[in-house]
HTML snippet that shows the backbone in 3Dmol.js (N, CA, C, O; Angstrom):
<script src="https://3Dmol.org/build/3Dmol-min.js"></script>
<div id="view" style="width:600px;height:400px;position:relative"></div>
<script>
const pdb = `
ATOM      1  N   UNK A   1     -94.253-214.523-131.746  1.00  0.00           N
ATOM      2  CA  UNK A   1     -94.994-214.757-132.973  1.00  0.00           C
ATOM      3  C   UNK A   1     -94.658-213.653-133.979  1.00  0.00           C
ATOM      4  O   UNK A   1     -94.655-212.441-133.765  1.00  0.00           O
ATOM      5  N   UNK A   2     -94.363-214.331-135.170  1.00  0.00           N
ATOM      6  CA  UNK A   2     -93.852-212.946-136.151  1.00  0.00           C
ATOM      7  C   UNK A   2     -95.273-212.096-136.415  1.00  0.00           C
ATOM      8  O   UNK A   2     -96.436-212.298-136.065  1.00  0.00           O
ATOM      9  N   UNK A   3     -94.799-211.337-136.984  1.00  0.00           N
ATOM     10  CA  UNK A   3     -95.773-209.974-137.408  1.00  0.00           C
ATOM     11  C   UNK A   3     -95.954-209.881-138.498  1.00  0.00           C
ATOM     12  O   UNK A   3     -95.118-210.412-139.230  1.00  0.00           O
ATOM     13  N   UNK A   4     -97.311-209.055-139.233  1.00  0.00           N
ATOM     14  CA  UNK A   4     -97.197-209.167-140.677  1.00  0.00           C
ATOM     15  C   UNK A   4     -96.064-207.650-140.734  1.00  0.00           C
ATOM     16  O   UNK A   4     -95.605-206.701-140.098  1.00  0.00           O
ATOM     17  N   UNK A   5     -96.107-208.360-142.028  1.00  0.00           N
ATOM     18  CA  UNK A   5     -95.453-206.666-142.440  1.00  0.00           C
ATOM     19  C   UNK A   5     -96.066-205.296-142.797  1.00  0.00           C
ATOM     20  O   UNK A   5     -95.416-204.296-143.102  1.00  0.00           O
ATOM     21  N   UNK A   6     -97.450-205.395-142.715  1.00  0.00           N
ATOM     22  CA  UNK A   6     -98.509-204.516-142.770  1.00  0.00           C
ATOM     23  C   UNK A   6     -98.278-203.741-141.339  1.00  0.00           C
ATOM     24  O   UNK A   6     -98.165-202.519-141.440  1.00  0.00           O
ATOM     25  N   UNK A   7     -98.196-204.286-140.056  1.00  0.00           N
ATOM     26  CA  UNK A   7     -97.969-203.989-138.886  1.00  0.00           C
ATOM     27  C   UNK A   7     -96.838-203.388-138.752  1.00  0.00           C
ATOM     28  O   UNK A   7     -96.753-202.346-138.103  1.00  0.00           O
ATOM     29  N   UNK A   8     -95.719-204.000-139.391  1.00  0.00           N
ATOM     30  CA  UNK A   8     -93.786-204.070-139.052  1.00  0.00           C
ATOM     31  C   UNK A   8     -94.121-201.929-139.656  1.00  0.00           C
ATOM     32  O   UNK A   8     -94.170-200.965-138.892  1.00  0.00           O
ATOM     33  N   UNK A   9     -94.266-201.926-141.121  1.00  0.00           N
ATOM     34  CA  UNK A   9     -93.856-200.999-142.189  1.00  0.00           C
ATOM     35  C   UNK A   9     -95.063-200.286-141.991  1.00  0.00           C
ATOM     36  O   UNK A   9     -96.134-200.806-141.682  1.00  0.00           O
ATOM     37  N   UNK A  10     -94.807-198.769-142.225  1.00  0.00           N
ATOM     38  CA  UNK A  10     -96.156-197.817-142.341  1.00  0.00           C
ATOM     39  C   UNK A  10     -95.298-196.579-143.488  1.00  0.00           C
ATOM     40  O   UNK A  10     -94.382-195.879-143.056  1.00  0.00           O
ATOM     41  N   UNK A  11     -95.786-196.487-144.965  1.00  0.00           N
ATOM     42  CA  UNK A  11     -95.728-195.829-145.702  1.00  0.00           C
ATOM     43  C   UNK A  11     -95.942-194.313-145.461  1.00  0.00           C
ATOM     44  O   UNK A  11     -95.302-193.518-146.150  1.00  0.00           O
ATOM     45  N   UNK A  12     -96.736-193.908-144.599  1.00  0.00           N
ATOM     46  CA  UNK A  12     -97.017-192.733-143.913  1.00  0.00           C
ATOM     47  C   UNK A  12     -96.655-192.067-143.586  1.00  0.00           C
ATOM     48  O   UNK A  12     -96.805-190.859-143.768  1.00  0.00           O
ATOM     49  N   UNK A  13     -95.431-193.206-142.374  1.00  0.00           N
ATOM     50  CA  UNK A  13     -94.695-192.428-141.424  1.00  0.00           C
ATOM     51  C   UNK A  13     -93.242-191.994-142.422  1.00  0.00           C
ATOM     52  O   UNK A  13     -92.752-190.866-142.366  1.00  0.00           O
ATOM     53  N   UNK A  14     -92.856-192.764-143.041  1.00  0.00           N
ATOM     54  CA  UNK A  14     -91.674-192.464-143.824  1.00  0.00           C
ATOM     55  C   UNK A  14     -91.829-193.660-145.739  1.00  0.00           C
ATOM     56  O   UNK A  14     -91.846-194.890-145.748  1.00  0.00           O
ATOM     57  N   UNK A  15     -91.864-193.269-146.297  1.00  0.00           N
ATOM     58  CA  UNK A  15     -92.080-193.577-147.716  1.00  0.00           C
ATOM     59  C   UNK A  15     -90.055-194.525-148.175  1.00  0.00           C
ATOM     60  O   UNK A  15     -89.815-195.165-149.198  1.00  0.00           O
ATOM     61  N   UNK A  16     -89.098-194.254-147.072  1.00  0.00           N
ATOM     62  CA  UNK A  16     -87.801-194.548-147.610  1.00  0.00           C
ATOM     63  C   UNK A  16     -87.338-195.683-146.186  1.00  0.00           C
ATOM     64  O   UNK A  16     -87.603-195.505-144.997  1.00  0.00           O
ATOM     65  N   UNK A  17     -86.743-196.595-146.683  1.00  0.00           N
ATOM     66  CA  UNK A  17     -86.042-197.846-145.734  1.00  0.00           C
ATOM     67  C   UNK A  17     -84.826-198.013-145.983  1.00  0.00           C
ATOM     68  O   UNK A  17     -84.496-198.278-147.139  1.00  0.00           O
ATOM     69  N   UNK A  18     -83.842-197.897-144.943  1.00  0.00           N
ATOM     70  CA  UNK A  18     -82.542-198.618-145.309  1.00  0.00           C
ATOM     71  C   UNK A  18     -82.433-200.131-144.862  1.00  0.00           C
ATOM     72  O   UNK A  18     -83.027-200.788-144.007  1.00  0.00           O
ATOM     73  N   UNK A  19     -81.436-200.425-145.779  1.00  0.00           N
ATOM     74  CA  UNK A  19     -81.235-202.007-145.912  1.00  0.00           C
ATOM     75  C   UNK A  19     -80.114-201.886-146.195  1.00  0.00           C
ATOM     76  O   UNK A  19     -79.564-201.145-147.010  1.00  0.00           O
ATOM     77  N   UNK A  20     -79.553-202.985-145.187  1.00  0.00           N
ATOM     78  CA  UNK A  20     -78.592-203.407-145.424  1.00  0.00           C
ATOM     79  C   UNK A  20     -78.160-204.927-145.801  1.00  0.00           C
ATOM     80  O   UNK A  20     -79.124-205.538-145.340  1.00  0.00           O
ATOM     81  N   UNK A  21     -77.551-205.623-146.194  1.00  0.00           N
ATOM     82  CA  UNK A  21     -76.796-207.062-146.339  1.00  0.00           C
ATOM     83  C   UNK A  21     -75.358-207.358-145.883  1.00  0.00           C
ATOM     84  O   UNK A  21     -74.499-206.502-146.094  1.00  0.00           O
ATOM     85  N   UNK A  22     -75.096-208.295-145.386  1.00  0.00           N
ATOM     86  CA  UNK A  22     -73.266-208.447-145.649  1.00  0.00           C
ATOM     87  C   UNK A  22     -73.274-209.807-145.705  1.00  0.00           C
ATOM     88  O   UNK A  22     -74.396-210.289-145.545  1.00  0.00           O
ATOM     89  N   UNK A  23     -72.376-210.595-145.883  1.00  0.00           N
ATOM     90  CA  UNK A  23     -71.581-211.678-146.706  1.00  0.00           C
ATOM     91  C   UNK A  23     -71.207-212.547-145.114  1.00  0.00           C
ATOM     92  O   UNK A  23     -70.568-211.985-144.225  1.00  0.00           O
ATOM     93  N   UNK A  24     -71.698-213.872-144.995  1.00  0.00           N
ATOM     94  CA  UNK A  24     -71.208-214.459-143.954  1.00  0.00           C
ATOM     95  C   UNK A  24     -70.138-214.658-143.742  1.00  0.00           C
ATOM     96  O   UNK A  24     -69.386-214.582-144.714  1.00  0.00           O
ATOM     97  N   UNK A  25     -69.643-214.943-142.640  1.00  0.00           N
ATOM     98  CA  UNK A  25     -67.705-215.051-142.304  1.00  0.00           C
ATOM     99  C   UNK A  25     -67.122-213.672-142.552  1.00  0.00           C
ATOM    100  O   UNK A  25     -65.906-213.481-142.545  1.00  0.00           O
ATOM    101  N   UNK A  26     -67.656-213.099-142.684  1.00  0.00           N
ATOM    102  CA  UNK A  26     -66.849-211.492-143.192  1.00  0.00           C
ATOM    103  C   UNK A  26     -65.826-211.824-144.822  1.00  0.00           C
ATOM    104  O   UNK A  26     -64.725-211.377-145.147  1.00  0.00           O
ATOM    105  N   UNK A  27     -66.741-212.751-145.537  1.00  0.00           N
ATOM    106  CA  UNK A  27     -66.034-213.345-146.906  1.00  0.00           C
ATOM    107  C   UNK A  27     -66.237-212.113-147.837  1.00  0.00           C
ATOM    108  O   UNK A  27     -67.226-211.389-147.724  1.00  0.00           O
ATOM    109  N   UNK A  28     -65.421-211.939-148.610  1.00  0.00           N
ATOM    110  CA  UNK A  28     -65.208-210.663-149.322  1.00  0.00           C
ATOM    111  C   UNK A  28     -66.351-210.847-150.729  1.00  0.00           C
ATOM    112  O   UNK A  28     -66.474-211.901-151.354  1.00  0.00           O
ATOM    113  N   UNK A  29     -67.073-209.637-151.009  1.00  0.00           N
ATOM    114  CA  UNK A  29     -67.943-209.799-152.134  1.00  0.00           C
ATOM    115  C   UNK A  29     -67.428-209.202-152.929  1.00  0.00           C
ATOM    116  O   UNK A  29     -67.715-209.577-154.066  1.00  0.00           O
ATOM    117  N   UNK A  30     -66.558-208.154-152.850  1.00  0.00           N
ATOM    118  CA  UNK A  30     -65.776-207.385-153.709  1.00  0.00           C
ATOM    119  C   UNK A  30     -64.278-207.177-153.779  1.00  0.00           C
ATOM    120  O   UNK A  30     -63.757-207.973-152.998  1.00  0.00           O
ATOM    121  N   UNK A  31     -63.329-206.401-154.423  1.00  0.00           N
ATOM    122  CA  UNK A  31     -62.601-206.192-153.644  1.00  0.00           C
ATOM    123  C   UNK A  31     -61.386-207.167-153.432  1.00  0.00           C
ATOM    124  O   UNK A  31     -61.497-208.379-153.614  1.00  0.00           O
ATOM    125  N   UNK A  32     -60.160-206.532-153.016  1.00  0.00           N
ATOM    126  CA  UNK A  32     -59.303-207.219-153.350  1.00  0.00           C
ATOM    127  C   UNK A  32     -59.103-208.114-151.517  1.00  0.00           C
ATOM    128  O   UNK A  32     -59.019-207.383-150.530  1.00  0.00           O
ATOM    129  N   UNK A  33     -59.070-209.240-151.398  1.00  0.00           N
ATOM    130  CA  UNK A  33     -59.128-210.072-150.307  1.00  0.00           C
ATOM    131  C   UNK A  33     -57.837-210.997-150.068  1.00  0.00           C
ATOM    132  O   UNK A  33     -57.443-212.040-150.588  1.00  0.00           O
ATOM    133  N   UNK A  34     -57.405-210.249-149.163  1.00  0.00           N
ATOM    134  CA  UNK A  34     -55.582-209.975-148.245  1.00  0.00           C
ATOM    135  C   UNK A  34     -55.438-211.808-147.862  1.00  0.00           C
ATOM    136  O   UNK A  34     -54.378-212.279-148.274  1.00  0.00           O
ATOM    137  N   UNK A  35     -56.208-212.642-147.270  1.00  0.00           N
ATOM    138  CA  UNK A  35     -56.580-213.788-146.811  1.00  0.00           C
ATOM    139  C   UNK A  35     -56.384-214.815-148.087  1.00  0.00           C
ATOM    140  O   UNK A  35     -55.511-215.676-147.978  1.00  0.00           O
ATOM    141  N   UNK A  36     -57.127-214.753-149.229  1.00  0.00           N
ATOM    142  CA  UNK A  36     -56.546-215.575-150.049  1.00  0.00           C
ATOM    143  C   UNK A  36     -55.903-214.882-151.364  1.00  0.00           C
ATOM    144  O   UNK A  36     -55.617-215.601-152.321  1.00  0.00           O
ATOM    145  N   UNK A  37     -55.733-213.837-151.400  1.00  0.00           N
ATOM    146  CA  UNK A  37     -54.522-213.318-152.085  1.00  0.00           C
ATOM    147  C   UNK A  37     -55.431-212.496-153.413  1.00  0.00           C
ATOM    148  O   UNK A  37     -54.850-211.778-154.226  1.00  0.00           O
ATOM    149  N   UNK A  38     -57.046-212.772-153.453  1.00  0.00           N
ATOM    150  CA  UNK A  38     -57.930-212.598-155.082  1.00  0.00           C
ATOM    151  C   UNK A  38     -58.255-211.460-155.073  1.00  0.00           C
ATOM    152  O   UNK A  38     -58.434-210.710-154.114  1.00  0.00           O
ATOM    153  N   UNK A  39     -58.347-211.278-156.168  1.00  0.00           N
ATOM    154  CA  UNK A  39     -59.227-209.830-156.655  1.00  0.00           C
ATOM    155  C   UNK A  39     -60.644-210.179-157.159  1.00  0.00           C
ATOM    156  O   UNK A  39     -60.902-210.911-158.115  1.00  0.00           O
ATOM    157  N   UNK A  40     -61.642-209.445-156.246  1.00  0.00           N
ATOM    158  CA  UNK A  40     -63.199-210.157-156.280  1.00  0.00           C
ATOM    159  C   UNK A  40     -63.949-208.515-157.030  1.00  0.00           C
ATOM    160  O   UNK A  40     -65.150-208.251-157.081  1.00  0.00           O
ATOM    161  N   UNK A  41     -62.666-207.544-157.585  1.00  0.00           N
ATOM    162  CA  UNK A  41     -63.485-206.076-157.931  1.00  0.00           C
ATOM    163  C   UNK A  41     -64.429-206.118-159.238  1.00  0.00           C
ATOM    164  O   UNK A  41     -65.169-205.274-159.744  1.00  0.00           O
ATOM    165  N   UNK A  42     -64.090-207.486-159.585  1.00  0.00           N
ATOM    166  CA  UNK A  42     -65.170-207.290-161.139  1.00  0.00           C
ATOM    167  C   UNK A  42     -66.613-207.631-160.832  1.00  0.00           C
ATOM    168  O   UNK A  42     -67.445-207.550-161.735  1.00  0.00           O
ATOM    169  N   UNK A  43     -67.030-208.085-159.365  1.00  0.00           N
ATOM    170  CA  UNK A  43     -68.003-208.633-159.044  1.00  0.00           C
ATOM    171  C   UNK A  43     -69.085-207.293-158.964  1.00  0.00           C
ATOM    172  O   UNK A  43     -70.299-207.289-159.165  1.00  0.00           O
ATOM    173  N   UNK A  44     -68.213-206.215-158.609  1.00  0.00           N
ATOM    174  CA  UNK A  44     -69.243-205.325-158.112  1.00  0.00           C
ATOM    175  C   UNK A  44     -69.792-204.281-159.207  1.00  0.00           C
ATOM    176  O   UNK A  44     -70.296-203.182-158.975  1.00  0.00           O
ATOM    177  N   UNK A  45     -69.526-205.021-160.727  1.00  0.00           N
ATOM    178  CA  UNK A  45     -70.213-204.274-161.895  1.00  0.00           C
ATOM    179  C   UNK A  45     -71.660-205.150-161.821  1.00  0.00           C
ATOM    180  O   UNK A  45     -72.786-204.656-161.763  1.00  0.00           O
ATOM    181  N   UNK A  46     -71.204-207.050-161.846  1.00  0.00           N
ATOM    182  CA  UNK A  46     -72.600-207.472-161.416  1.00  0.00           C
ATOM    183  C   UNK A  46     -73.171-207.306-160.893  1.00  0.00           C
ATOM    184  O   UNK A  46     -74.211-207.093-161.516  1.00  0.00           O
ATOM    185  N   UNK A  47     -73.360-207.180-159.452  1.00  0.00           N
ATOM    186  CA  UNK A  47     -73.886-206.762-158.343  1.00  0.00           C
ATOM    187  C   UNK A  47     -74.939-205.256-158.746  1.00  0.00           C
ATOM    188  O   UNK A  47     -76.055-205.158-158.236  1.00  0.00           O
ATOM    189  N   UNK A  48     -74.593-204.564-159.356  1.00  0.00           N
ATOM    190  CA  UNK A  48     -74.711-202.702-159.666  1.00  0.00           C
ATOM    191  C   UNK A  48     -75.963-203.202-160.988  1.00  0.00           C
ATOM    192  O   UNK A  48     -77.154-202.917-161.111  1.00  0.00           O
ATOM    193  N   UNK A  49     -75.089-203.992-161.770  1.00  0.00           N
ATOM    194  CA  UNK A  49     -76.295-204.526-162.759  1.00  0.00           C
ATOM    195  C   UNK A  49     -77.476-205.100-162.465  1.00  0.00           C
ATOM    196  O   UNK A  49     -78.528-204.764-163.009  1.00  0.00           O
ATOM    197  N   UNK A  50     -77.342-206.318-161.278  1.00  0.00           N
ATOM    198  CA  UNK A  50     -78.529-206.962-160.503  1.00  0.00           C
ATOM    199  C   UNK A  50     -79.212-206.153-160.099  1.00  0.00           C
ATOM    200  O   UNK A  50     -80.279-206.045-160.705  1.00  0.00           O
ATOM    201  N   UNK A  51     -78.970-205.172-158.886  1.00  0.00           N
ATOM    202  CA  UNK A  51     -79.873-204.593-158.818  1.00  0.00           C
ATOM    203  C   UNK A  51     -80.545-203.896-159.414  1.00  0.00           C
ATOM    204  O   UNK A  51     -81.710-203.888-159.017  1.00  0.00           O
ATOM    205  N   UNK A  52     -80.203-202.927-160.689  1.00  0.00           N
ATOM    206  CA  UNK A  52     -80.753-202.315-161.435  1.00  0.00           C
ATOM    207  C   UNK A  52     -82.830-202.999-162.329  1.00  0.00           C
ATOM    208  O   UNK A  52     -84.016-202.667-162.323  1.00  0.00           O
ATOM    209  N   UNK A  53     -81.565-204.436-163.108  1.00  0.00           N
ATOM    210  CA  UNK A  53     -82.682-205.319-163.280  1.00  0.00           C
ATOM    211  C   UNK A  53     -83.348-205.849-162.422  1.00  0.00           C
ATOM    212  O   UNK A  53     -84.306-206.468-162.887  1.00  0.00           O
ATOM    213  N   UNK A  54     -83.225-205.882-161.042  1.00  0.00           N
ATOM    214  CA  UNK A  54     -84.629-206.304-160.247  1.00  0.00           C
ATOM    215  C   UNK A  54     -85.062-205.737-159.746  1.00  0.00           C
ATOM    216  O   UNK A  54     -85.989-206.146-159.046  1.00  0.00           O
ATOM    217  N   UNK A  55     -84.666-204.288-159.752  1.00  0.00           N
ATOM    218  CA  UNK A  55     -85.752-203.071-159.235  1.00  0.00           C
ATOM    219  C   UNK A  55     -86.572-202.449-160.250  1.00  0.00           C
ATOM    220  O   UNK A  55     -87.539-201.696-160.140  1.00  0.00           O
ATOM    221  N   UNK A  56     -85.832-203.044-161.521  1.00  0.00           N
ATOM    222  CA  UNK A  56     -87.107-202.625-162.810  1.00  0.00           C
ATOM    223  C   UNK A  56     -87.963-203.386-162.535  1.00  0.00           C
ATOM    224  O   UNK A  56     -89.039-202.862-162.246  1.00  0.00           O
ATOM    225  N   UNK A  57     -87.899-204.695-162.504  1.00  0.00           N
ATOM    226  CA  UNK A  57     -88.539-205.978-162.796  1.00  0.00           C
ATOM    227  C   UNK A  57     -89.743-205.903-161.644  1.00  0.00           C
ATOM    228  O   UNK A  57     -90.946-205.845-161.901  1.00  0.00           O
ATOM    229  N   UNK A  58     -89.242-205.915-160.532  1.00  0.00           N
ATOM    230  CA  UNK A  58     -90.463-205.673-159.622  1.00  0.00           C
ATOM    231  C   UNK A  58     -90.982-204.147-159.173  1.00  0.00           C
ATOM    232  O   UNK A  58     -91.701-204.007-158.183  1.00  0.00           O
ATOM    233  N   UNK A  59     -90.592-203.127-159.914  1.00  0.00           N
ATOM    234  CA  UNK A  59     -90.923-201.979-159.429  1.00  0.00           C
ATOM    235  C   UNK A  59     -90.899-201.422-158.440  1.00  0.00           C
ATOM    236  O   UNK A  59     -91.735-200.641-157.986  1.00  0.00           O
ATOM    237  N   UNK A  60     -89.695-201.854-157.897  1.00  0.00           N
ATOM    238  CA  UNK A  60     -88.986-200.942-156.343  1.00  0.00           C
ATOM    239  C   UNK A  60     -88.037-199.656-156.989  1.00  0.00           C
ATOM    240  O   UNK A  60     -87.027-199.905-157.647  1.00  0.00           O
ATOM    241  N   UNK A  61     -88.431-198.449-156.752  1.00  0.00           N
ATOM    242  CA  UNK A  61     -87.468-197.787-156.781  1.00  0.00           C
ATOM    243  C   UNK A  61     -86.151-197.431-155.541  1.00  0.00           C
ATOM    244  O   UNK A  61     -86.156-197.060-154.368  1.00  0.00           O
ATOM    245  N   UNK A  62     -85.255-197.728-156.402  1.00  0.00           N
ATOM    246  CA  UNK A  62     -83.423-197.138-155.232  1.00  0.00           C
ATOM    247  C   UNK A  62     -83.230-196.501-155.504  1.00  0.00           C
ATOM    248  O   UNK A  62     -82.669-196.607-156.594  1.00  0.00           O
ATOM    249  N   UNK A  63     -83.375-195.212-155.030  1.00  0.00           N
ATOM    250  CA  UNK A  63     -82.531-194.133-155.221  1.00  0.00           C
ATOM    251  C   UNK A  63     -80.821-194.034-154.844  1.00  0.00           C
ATOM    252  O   UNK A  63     -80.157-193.078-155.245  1.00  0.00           O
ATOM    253  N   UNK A  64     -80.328-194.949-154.172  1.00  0.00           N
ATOM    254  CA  UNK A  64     -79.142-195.016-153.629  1.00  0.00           C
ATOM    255  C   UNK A  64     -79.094-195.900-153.448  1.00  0.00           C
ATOM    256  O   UNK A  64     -80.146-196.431-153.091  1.00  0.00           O
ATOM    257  N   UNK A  65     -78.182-196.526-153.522  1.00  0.00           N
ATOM    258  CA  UNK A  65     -77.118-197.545-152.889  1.00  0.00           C
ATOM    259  C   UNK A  65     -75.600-197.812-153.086  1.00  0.00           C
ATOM    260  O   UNK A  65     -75.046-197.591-154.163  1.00  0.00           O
ATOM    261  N   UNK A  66     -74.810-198.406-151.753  1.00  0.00           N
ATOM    262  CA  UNK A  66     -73.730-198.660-152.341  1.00  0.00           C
ATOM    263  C   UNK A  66     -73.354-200.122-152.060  1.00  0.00           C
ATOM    264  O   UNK A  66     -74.124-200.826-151.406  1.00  0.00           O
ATOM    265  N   UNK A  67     -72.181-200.603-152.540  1.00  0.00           N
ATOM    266  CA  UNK A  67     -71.468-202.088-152.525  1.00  0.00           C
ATOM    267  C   UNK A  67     -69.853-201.803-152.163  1.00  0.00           C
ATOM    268  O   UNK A  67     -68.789-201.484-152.693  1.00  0.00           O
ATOM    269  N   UNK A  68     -70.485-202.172-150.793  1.00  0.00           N
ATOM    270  CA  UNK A  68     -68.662-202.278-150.074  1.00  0.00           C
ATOM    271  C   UNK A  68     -67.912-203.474-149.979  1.00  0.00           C
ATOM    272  O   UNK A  68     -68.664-204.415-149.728  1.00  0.00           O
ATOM    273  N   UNK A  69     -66.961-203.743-150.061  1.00  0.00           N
ATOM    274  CA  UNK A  69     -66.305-205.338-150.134  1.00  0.00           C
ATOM    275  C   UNK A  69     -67.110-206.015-149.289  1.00  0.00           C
ATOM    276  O   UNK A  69     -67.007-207.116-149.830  1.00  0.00           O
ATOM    277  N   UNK A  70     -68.100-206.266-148.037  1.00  0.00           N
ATOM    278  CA  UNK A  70     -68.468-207.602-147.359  1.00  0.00           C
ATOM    279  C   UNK A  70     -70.052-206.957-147.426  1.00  0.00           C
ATOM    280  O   UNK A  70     -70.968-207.684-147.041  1.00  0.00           O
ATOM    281  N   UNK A  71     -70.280-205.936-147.792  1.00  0.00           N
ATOM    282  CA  UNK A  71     -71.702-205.200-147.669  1.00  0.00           C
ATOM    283  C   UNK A  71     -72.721-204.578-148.769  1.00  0.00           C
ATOM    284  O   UNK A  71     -72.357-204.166-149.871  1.00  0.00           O
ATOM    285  N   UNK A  72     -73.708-204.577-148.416  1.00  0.00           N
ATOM    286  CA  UNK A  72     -74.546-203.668-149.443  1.00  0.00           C
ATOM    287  C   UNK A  72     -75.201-202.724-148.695  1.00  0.00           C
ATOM    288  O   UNK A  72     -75.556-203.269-147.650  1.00  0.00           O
ATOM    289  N   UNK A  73     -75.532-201.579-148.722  1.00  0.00           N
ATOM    290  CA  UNK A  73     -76.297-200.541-148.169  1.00  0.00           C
ATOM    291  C   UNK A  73     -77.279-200.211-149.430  1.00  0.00           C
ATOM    292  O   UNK A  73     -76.978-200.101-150.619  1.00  0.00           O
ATOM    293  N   UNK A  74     -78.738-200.069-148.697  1.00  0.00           N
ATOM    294  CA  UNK A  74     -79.896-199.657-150.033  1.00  0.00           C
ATOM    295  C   UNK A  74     -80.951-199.073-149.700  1.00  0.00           C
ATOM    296  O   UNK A  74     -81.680-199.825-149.054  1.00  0.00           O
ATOM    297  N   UNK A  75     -81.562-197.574-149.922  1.00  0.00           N
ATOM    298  CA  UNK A  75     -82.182-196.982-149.654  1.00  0.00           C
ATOM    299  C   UNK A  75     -83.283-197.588-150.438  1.00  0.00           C
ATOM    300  O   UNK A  75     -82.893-197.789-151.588  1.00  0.00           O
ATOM    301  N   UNK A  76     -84.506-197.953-150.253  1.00  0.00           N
ATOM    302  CA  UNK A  76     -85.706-198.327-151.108  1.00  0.00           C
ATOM    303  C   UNK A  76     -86.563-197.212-150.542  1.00  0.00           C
ATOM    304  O   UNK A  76     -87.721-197.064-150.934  1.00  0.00           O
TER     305      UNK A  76
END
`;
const viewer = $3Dmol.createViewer("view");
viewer.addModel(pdb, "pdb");
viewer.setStyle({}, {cartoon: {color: "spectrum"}});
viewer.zoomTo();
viewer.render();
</script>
């Protein structure tokens, strides 16, 4: 049975979470991709922009993160 997240998360014990994401199939989000020959590097100005505007928008602060060709890493 899932859990709330009141239970999962305790602000107390640590105030910072890493998160991660990656891209199914190991499909490239960035980055130049050897398999079908593209260059996907302009993606990761969007990506840098998105998050910016939806951590204003809902008031999460990131202090860090990065965007690797199949990944995201994000300190909240």
């Amino acid at each position: 049975m899932a859990r709330p997240r009141s239970e999962q998360i305790s602000i107390e014990d640590t105030p910072y979470y890493h998160i991660t994401t990656r891209c199914v199939r190991r499909a490239f989000l960035c980055g130049f991709d050897k398999t079908s020959g593209k260059d996907y590097e302009h993606r990761r100005a969007w990506i840098e922009n998105r998050i910016r505007i939806l951590s204003s928008l809902f008031g999460i602060d990131i202090p860090a993160y990065v965007v690797m060709h199949n990944h995201i890493h994000m300190a909240c």
